[in-house]
C-alpha positions as CSV (number, residue, x, y, z in Angstrom):
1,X,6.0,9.4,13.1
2,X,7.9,6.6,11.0
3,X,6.4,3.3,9.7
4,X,6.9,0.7,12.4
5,X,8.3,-2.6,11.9
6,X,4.8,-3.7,11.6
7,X,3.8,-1.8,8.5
8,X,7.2,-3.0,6.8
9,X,6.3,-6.7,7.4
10,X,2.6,-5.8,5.7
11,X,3.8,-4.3,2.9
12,X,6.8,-6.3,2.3
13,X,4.3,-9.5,2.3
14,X,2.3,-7.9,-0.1
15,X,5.4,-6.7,-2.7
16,X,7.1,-9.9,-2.8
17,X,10.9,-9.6,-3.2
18,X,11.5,-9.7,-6.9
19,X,15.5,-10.1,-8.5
20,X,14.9,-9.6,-11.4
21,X,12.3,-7.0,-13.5
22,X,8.6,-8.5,-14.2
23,X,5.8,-7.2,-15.1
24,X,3.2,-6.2,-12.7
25,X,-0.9,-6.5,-13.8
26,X,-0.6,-3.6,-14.2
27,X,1.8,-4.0,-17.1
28,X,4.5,-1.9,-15.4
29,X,8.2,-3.0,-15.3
30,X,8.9,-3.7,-11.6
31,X,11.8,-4.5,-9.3
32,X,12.9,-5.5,-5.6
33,X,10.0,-4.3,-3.2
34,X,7.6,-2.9,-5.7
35,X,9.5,-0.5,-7.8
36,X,8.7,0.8,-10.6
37,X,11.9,3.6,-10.4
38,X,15.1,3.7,-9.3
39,X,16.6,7.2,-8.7
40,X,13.8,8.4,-11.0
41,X,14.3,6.2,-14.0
42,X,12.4,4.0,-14.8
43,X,13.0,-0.2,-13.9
44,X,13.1,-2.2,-17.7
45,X,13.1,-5.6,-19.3
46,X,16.7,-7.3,-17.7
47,X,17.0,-5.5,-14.7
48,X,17.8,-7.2,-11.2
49,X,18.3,-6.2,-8.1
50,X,19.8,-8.2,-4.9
51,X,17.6,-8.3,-1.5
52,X,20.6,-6.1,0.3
53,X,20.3,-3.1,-2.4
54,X,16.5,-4.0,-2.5
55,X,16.4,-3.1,1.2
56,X,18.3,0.2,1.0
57,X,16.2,1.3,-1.6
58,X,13.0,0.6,0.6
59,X,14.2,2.4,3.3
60,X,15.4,5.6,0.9
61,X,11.5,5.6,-0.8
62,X,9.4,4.7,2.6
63,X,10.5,7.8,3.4
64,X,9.0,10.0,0.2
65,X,5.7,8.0,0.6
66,X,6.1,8.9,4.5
67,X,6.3,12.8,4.0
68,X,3.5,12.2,1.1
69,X,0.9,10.9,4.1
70,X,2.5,13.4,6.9
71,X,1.9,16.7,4.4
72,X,-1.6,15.0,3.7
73,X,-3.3,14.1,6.6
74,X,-3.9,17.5,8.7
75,X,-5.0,15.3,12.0
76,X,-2.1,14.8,14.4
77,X,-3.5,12.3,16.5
78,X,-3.4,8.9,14.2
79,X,-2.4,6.2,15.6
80,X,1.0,4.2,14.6
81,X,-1.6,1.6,13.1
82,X,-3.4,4.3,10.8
83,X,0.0,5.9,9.9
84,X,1.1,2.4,8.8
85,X,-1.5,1.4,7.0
86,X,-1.6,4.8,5.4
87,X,2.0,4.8,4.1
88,X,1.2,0.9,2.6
89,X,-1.7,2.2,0.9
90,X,0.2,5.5,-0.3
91,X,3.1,3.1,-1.6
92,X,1.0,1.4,-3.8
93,X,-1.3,3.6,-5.1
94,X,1.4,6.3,-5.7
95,X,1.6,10.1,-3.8
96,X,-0.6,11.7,-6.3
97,X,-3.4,9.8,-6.2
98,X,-2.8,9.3,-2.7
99,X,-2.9,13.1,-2.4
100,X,-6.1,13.4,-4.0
101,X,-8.1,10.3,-2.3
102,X,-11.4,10.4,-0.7
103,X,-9.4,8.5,2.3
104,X,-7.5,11.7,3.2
105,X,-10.2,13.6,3.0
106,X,-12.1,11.2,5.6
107,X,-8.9,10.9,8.1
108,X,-9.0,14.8,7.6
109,X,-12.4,14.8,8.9
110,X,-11.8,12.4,11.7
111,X,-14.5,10.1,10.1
112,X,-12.4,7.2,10.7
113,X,-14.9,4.8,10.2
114,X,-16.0,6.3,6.8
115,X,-12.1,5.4,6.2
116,X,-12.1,2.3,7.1
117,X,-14.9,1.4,5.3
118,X,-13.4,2.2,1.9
119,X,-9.9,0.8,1.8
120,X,-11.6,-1.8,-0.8
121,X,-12.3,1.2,-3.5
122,X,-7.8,0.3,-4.6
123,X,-8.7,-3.4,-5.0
124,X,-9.0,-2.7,-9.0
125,X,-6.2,-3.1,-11.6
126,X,-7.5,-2.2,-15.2
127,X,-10.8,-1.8,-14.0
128,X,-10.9,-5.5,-12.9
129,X,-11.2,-6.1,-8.9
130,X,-7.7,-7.7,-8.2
131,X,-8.2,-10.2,-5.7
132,X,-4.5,-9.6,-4.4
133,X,-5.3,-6.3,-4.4
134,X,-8.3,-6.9,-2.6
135,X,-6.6,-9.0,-0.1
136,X,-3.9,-6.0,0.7
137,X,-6.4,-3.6,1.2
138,X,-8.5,-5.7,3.6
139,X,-5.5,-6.0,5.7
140,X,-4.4,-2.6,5.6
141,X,-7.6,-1.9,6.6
142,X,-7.6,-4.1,9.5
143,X,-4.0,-2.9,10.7
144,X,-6.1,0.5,9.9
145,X,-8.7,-0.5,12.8
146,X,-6.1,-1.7,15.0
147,X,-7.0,-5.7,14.5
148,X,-5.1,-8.3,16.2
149,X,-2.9,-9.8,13.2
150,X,-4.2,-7.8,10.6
151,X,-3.0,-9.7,6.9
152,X,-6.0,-11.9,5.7
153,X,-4.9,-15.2,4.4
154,X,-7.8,-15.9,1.9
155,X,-10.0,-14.3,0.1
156,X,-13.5,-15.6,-0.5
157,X,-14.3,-17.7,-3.7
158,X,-17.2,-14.8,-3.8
159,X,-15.1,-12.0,-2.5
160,X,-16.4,-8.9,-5.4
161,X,-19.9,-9.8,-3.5
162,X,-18.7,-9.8,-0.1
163,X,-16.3,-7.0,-0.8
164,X,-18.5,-4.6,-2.1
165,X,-20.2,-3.0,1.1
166,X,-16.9,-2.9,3.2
């Protein structure tokens, strides 16, 4: 399986084309479509990038985060939505943690459900609920479910009440 058009478009929205380096909430040096390394070093202060080379690179690291989520969920019958939003959630949270996530051990189990319901638990960014975060992971969730047009728009003023149960 390969991330569909589909998942590009909901995980470009989320990373924002960037030229030039900034730093992300996290306080990370990041480039293009999210990066935060380029051929394994890592993106600095002064760095840009054009949308062409930005584009290539996506391509070349979709496919490391793709092999992360194919060696790590063990059920062959996931849909192209659930592959999709798998691969945008591995991307962002990184393979390891990705690897080690109570989400793969759900899919695993078929409790697809259980999965859905905690897409939300990656919403945090120093320990703080992110509301952009927040806003990704509901709609990777929703792509997740298979839910006509999937990316959420807003976010409730009182989303870390209405957010916690999901």
């Amino acid at each position: 399986m390969k991330i569909s058009q589909q998942g590009i478009d909901l995980l470009k929205h989320f990373e924002n084309y960037k030229k030039r380096a900034y730093k992300c909430p996290a306080g990370v040096w990041t480039i293009g479509w999210g990066f935060t390394r380029i051929n394994g070093i890592k993106v600095k202060e002064g760095d840009t990038m054009t949308l062409e080379v930005a584009d290539v690179e996506l391509e070349k690291q979709l496919r490391t985060y793709e092999n992360v989520v194919r060696k790590a969920i063990m059920v062959k019958k996931i849909n192209q939505n659930q592959y999709d939003a798998l691969v945008s959630l591995c991307y962002n949270i990184g393979g390891s943690s990705f690897r080690k996530s109570s989400i793969v051990k759900l899919v695993n189990s078929r409790n697809f459900i259980g999965a859905c319901r905690i897409f939300n638990l990656w919403s945090k960014v120093a320990k703080k609920r992110s509301k952009g975060l927040l806003r990704r992971r509901v709609s990777e969730r929703n792509l997740f479910c298979s839910w006509p047009d999937p990316i959420i728009k807003i976010v409730p003023q009182d989303y870390c009440e209405t957010y916690r149960k999901l």
